[in-house]
CHARMM-style PDB file with segment names, atoms N, HN, CA, C and O in Angstrom:
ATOM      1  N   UNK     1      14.495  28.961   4.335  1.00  0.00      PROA
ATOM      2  CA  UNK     1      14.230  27.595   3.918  1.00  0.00      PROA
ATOM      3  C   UNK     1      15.244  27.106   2.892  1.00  0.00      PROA
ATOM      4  O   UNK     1      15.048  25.900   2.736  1.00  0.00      PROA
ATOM      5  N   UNK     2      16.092  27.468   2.244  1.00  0.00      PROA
ATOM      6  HN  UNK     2      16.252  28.447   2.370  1.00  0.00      PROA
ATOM      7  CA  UNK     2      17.128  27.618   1.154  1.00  0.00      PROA
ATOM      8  C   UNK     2      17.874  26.166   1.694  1.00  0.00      PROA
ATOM      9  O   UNK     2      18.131  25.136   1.072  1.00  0.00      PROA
ATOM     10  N   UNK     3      18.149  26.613   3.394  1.00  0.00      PROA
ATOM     11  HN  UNK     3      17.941  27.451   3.899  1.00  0.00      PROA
ATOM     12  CA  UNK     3      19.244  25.737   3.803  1.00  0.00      PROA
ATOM     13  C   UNK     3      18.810  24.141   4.542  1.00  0.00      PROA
ATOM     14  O   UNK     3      19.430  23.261   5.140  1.00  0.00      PROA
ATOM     15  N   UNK     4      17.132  24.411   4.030  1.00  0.00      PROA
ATOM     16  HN  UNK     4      16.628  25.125   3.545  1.00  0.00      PROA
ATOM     17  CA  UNK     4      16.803  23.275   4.462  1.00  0.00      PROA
ATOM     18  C   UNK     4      17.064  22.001   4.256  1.00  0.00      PROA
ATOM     19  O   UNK     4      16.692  22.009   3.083  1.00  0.00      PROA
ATOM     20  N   UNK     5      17.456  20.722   4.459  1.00  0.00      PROA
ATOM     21  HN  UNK     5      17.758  20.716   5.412  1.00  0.00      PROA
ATOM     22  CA  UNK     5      17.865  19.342   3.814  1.00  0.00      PROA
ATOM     23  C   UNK     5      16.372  18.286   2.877  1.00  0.00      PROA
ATOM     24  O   UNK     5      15.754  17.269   3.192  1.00  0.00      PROA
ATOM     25  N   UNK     6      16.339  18.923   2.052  1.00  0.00      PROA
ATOM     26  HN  UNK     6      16.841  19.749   1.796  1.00  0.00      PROA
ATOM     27  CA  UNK     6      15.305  18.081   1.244  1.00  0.00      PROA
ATOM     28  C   UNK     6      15.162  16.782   1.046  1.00  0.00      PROA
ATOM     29  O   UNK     6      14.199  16.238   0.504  1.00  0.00      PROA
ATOM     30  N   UNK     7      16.867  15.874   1.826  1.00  0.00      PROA
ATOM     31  HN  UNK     7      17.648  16.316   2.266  1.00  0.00      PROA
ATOM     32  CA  UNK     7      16.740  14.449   1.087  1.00  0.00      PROA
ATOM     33  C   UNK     7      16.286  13.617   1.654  1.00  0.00      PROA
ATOM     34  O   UNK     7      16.290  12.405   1.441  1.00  0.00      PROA
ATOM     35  N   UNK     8      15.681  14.450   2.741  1.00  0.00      PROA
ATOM     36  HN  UNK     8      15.678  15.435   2.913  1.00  0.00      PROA
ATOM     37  CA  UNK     8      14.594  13.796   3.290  1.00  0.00      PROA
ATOM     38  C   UNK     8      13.619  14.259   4.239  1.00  0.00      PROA
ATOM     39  O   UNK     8      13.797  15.328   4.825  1.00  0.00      PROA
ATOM     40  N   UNK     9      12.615  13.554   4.438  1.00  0.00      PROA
ATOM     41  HN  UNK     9      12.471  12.686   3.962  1.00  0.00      PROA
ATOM     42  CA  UNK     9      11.755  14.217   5.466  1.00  0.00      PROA
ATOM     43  C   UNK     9      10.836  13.130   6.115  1.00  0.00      PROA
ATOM     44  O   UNK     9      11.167  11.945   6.141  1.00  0.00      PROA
ATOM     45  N   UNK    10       9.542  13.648   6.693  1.00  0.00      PROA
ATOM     46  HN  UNK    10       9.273  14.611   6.672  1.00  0.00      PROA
ATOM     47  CA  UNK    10       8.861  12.306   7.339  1.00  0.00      PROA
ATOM     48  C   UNK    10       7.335  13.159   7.798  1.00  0.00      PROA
ATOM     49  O   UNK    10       7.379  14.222   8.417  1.00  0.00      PROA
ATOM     50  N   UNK    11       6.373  12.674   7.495  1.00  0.00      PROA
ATOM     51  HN  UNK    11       6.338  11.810   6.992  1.00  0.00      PROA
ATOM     52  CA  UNK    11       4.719  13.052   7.488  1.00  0.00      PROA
ATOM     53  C   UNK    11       4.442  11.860   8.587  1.00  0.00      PROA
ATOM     54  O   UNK    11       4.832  10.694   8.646  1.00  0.00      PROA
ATOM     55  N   UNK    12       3.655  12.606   9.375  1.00  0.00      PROA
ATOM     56  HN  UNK    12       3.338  13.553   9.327  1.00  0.00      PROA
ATOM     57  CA  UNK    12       2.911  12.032  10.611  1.00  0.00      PROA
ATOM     58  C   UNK    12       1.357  12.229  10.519  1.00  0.00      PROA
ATOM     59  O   UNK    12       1.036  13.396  10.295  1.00  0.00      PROA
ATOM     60  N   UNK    13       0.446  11.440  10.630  1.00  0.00      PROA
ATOM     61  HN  UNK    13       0.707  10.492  10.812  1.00  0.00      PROA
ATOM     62  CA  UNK    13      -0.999  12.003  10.305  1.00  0.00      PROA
ATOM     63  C   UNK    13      -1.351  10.560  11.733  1.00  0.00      PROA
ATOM     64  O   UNK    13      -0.780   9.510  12.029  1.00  0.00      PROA
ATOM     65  N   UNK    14      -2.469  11.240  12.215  1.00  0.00      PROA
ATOM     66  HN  UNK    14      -2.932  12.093  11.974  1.00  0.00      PROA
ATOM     67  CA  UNK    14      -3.734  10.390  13.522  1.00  0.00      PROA
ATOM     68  C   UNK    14      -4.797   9.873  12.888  1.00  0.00      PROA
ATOM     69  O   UNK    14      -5.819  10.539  12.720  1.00  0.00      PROA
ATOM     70  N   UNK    15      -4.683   8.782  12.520  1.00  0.00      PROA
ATOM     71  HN  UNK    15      -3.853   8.242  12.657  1.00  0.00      PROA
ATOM     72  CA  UNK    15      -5.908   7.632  12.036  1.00  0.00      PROA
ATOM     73  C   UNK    15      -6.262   6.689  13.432  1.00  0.00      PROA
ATOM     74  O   UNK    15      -5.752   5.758  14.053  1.00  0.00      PROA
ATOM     75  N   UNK    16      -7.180   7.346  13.485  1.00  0.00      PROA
ATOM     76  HN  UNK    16      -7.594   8.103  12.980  1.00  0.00      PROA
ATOM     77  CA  UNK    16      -8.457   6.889  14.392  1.00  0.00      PROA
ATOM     78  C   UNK    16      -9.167   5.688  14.343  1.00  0.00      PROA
ATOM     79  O   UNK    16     -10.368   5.948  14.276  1.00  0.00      PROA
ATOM     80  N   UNK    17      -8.927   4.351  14.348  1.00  0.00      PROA
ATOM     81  HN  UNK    17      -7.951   4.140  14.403  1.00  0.00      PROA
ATOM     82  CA  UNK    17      -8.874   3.525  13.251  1.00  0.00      PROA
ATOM     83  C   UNK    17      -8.441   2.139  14.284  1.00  0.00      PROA
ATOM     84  O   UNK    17      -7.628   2.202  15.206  1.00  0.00      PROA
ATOM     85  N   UNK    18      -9.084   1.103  13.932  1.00  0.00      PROA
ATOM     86  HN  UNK    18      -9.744   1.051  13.183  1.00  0.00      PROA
ATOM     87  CA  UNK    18      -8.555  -0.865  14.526  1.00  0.00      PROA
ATOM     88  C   UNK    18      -7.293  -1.180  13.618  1.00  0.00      PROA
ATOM     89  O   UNK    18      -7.041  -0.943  12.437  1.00  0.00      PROA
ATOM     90  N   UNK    19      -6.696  -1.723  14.502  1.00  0.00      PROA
ATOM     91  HN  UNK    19      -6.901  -1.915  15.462  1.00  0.00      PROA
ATOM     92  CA  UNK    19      -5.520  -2.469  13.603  1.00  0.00      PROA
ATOM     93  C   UNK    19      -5.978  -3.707  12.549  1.00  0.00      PROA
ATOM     94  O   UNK    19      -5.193  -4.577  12.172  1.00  0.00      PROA
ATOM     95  N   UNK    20      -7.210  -3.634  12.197  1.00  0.00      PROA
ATOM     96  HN  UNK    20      -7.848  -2.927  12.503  1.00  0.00      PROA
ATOM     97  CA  UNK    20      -7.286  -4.916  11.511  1.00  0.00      PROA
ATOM     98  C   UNK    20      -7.761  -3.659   9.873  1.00  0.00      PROA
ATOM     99  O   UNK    20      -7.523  -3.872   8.684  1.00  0.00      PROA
ATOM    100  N   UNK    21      -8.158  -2.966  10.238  1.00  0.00      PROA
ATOM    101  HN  UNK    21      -8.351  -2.792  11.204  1.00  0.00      PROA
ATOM    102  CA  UNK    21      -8.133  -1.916   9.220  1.00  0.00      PROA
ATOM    103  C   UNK    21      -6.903  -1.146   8.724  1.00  0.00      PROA
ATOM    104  O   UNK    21      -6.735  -1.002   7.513  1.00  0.00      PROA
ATOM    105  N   UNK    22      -6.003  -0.627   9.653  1.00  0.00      PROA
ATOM    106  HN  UNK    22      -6.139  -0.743  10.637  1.00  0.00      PROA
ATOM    107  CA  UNK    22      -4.656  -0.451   9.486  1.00  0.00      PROA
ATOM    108  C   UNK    22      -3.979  -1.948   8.282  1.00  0.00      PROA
ATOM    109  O   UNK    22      -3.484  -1.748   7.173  1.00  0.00      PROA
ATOM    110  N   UNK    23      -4.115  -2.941   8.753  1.00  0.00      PROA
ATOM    111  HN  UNK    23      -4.517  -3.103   9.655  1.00  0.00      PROA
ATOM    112  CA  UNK    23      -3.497  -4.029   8.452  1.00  0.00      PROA
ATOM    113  C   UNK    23      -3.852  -3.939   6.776  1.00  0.00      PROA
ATOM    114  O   UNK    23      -3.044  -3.591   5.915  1.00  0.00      PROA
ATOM    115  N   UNK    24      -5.253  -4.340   6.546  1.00  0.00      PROA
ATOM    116  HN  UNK    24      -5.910  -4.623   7.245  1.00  0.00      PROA
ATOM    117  CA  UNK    24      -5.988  -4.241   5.500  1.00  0.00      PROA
ATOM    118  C   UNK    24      -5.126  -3.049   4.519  1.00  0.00      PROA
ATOM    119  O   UNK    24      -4.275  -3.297   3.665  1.00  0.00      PROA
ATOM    120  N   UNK    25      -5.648  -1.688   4.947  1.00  0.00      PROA
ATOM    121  HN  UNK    25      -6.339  -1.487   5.642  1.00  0.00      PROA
ATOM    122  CA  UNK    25      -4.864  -0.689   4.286  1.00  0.00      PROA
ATOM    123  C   UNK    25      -3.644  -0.557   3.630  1.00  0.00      PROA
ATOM    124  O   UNK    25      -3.280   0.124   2.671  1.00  0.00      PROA
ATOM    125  N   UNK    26      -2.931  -1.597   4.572  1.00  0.00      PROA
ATOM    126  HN  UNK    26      -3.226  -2.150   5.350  1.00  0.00      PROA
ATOM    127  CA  UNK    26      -0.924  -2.096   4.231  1.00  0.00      PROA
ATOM    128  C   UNK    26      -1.198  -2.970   3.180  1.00  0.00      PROA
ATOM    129  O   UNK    26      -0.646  -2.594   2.146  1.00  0.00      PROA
ATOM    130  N   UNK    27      -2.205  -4.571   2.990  1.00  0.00      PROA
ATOM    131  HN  UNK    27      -2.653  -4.876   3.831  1.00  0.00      PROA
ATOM    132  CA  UNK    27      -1.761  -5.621   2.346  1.00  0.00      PROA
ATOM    133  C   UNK    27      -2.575  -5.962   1.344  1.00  0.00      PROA
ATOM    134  O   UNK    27      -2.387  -7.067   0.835  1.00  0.00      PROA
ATOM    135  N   UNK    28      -3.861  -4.949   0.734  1.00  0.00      PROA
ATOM    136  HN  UNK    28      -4.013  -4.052   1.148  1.00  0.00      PROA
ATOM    137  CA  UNK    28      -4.677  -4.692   0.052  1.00  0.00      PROA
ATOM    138  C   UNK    28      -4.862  -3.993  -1.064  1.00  0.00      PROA
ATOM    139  O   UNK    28      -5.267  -2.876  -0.741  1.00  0.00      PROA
ATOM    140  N   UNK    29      -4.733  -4.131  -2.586  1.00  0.00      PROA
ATOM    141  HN  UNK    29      -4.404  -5.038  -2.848  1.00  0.00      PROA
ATOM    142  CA  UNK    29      -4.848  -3.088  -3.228  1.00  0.00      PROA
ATOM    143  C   UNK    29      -5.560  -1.722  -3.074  1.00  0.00      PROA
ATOM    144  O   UNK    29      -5.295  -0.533  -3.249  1.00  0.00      PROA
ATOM    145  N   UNK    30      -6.819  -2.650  -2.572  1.00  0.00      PROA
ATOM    146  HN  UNK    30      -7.034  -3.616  -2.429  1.00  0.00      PROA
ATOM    147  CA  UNK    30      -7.925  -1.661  -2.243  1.00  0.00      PROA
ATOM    148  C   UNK    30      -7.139  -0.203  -1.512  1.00  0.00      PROA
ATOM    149  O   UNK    30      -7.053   0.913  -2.023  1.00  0.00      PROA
ATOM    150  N   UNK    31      -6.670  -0.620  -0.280  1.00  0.00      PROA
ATOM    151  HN  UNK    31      -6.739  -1.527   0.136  1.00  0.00      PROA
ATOM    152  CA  UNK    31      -6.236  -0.342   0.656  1.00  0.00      PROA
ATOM    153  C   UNK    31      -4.912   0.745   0.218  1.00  0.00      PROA
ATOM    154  O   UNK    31      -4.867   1.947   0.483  1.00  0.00      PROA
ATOM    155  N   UNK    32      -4.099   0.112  -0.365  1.00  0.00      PROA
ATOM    156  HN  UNK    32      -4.136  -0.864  -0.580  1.00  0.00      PROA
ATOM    157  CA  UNK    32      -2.978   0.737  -0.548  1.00  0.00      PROA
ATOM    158  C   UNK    32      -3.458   1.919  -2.257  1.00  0.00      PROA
ATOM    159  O   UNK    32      -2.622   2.577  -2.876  1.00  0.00      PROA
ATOM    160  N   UNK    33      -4.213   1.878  -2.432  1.00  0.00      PROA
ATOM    161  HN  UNK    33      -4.893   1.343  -1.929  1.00  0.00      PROA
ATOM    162  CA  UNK    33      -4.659   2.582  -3.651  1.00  0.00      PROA
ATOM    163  C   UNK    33      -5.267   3.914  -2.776  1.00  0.00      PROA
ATOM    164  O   UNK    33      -4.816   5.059  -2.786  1.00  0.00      PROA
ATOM    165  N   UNK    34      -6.313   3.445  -2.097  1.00  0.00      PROA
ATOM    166  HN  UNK    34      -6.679   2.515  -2.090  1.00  0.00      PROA
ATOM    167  CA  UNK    34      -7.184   4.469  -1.218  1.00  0.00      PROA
ATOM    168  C   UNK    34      -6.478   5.661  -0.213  1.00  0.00      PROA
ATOM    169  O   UNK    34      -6.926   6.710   0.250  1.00  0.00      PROA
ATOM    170  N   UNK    35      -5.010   4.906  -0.095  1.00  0.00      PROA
ATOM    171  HN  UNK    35      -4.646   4.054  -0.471  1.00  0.00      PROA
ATOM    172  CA  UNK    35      -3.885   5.657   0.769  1.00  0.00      PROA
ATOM    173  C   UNK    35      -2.623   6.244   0.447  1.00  0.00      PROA
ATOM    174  O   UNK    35      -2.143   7.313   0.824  1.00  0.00      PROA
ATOM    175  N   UNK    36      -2.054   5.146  -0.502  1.00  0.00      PROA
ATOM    176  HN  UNK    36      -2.444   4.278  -0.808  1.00  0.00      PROA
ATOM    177  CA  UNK    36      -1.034   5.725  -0.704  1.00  0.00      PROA
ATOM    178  C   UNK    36      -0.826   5.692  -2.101  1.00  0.00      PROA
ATOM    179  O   UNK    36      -0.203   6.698  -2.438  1.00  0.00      PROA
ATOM    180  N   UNK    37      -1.201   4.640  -3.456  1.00  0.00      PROA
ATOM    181  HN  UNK    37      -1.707   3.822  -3.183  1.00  0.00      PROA
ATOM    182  CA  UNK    37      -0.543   4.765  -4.443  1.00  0.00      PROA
ATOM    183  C   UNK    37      -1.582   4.756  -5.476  1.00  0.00      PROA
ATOM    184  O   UNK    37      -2.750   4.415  -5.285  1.00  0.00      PROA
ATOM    185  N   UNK    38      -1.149   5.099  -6.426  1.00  0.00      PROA
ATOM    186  HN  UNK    38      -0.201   5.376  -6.581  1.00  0.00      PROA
ATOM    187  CA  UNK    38      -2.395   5.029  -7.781  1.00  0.00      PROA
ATOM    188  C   UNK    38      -2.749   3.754  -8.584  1.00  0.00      PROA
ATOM    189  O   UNK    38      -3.803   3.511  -9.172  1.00  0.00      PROA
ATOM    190  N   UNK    39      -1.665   3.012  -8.482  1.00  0.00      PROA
ATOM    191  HN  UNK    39      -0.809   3.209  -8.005  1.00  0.00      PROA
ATOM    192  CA  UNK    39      -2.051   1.643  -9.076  1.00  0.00      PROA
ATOM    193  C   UNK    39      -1.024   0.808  -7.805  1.00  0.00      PROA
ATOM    194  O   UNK    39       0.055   1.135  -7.311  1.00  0.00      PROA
ATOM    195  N   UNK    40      -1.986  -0.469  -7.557  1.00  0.00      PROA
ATOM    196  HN  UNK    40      -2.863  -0.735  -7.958  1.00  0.00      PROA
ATOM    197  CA  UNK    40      -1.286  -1.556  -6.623  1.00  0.00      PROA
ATOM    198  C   UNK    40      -1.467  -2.832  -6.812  1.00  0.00      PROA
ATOM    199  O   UNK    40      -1.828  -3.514  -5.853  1.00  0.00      PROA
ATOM    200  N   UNK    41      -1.246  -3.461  -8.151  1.00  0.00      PROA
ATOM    201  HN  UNK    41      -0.953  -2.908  -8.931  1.00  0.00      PROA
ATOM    202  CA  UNK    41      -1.633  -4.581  -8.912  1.00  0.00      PROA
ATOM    203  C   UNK    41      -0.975  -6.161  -8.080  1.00  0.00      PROA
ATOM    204  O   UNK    41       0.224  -6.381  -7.911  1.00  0.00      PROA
ATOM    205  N   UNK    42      -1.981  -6.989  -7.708  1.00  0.00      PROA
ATOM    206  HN  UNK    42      -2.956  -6.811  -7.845  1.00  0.00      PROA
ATOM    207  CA  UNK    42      -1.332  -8.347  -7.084  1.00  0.00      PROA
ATOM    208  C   UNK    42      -1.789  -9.047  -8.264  1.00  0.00      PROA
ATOM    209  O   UNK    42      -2.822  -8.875  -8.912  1.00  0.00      PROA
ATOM    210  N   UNK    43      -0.776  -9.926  -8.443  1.00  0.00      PROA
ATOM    211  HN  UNK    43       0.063 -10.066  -7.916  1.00  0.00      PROA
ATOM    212  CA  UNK    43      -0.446 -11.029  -9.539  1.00  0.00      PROA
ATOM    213  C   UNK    43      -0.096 -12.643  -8.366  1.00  0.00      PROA
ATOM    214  O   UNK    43       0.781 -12.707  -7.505  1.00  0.00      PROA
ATOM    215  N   UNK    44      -1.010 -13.643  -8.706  1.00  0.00      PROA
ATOM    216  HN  UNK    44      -1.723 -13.591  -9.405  1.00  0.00      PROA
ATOM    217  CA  UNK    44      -0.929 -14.465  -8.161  1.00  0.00      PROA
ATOM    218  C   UNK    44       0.787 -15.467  -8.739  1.00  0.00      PROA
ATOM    219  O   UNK    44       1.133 -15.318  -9.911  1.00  0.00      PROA
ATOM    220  N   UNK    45       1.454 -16.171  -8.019  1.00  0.00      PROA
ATOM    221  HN  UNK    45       1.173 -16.292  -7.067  1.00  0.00      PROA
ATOM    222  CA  UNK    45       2.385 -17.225  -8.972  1.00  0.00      PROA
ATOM    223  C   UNK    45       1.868 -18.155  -9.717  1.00  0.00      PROA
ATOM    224  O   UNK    45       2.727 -18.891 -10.203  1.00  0.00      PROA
ATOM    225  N   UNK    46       0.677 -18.435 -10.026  1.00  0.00      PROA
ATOM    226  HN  UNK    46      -0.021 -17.838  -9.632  1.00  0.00      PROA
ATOM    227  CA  UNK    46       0.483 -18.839 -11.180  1.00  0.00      PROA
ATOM    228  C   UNK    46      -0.175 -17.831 -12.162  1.00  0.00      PROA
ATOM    229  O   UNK    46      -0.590 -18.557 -13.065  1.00  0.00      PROA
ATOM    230  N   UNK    47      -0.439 -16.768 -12.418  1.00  0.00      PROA
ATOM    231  HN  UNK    47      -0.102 -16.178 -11.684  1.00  0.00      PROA
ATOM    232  CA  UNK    47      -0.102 -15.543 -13.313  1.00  0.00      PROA
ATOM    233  C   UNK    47      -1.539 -15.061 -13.147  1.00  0.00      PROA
ATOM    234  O   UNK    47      -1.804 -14.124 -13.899  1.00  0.00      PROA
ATOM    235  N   UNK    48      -2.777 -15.556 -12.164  1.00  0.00      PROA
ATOM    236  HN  UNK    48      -2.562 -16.318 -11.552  1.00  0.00      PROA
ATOM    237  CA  UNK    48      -3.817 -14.887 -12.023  1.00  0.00      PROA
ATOM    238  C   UNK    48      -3.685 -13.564 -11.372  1.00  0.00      PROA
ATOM    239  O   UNK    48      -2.664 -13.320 -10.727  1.00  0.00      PROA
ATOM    240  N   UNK    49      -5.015 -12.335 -11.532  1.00  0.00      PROA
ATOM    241  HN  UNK    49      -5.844 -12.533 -12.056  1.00  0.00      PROA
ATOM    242  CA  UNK    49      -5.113 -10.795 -10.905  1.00  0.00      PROA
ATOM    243  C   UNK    49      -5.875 -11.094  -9.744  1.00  0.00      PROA
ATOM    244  O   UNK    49      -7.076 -11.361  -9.772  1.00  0.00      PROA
ATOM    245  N   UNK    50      -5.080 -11.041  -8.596  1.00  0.00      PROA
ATOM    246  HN  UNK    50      -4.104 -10.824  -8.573  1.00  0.00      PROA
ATOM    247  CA  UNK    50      -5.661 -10.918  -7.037  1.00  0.00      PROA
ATOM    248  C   UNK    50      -6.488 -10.100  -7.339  1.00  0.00      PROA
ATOM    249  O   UNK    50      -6.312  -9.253  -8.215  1.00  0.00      PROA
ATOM    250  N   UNK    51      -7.840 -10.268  -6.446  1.00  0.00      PROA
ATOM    251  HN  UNK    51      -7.982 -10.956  -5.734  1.00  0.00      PROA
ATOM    252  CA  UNK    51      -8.963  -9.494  -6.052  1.00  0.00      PROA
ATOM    253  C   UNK    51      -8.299  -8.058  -5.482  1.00  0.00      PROA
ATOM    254  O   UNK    51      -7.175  -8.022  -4.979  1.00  0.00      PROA
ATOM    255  N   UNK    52      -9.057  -7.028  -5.617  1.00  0.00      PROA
ATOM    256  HN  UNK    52      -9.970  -7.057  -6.025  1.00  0.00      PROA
ATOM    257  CA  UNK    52      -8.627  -5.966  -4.767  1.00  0.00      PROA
ATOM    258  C   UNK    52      -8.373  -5.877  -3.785  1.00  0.00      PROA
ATOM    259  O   UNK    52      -7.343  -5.408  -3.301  1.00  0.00      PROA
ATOM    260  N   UNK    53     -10.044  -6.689  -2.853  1.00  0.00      PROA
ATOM    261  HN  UNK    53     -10.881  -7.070  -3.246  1.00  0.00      PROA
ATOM    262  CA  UNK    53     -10.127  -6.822  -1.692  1.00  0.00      PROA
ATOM    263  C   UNK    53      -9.142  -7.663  -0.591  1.00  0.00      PROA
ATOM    264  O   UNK    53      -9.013  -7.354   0.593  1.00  0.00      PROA
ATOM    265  N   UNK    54      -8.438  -8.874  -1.316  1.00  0.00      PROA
ATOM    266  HN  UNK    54      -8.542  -9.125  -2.279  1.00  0.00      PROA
ATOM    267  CA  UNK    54      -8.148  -9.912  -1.076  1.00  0.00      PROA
ATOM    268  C   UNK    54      -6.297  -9.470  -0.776  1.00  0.00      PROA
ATOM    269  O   UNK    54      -5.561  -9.008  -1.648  1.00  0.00      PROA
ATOM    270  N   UNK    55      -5.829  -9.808   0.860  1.00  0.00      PROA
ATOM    271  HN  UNK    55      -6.427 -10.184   1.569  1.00  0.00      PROA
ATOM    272  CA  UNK    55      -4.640  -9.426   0.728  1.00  0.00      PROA
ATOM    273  C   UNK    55      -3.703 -10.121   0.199  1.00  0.00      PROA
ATOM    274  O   UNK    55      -3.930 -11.308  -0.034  1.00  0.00      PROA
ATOM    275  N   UNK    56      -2.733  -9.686  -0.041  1.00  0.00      PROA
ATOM    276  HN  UNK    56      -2.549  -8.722   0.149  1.00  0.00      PROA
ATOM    277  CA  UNK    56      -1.299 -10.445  -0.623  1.00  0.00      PROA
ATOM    278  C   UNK    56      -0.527 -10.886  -0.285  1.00  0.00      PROA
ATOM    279  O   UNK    56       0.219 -10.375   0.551  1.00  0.00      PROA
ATOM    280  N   UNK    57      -0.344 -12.200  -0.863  1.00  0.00      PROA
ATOM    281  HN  UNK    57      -0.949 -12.615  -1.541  1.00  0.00      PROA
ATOM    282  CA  UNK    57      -0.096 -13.907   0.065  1.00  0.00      PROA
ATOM    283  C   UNK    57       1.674 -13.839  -0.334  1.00  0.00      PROA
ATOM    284  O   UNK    57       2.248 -13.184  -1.204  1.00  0.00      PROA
ATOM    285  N   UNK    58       1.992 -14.406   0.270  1.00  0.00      PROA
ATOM    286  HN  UNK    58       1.525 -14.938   0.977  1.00  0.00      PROA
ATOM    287  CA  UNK    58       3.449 -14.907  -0.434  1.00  0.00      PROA
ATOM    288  C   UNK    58       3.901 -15.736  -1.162  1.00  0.00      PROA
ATOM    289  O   UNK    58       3.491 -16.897  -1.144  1.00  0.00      PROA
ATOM    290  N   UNK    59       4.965 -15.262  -2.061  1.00  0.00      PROA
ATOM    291  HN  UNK    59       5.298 -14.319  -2.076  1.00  0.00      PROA
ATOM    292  CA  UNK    59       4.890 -15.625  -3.488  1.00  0.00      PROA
ATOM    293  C   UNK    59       4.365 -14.934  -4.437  1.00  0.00      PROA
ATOM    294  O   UNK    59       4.826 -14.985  -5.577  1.00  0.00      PROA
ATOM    295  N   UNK    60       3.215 -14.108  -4.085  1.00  0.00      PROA
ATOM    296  HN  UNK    60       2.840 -14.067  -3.159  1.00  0.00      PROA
ATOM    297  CA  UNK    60       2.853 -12.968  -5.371  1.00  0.00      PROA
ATOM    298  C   UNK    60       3.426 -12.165  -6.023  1.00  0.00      PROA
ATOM    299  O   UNK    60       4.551 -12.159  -5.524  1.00  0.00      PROA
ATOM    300  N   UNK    61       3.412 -11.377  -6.920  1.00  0.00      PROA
ATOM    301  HN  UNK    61       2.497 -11.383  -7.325  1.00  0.00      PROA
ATOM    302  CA  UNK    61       4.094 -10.778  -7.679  1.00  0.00      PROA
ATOM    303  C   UNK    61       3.361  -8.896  -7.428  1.00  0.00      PROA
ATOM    304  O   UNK    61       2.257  -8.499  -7.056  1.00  0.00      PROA
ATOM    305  N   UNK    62       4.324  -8.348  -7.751  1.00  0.00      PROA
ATOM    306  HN  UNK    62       5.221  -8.671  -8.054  1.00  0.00      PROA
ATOM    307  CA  UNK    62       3.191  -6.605  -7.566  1.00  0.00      PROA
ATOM    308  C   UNK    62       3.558  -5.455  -8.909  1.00  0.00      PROA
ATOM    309  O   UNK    62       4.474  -5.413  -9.730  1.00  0.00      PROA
ATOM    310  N   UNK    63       2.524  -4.711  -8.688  1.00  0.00      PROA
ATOM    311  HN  UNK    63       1.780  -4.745  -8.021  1.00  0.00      PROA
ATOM    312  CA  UNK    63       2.863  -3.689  -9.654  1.00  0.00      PROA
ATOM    313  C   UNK    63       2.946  -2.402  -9.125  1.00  0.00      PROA
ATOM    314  O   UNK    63       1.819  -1.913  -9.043  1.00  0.00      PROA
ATOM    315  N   UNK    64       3.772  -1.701  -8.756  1.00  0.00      PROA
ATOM    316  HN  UNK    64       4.687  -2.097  -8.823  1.00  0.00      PROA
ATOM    317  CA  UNK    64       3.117  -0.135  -8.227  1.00  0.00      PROA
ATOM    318  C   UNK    64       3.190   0.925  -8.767  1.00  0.00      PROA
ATOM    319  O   UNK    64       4.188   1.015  -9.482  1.00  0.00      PROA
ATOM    320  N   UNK    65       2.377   2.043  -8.736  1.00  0.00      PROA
ATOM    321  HN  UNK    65       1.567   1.970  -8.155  1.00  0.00      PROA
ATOM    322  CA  UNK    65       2.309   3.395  -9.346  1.00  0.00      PROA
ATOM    323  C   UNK    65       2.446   4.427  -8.629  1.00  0.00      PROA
ATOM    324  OT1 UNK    65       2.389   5.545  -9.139  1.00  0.00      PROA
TER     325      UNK     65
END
């Protein structure tokens, strides 16, 4: 394994799952917290905190962890 190329790689996983849930998961704090990141903060353009639930419109602003 020494000579393996670390600078990159790629994870495949089978989610069993509707694309409207897939979708959700991508444009959702909720979603993107539950999957992939530890903090996923939406900031509206006029400087309000998007709902968790609520996906992210254009023009918003983000935070990620």
């Amino acid at each position: 394994m020494s000579d393996y190329d670390w600078s990159r790689f790629s994870a495949r996983i089978d989610v069993k799952t509707g694309l409207n849930d897939i979708y959700t998961a991508w444009t959702t704090r909720l979603g993107l917290e539950r999957w992939f990141l530890r903090v996923a903060e939406f900031t509206t353009p006029n400087g309000g905190k998007r709902d968790a639930a609520v996906e992210i419109q254009s023009g918003d602003r983000y935070r990620w962890l």
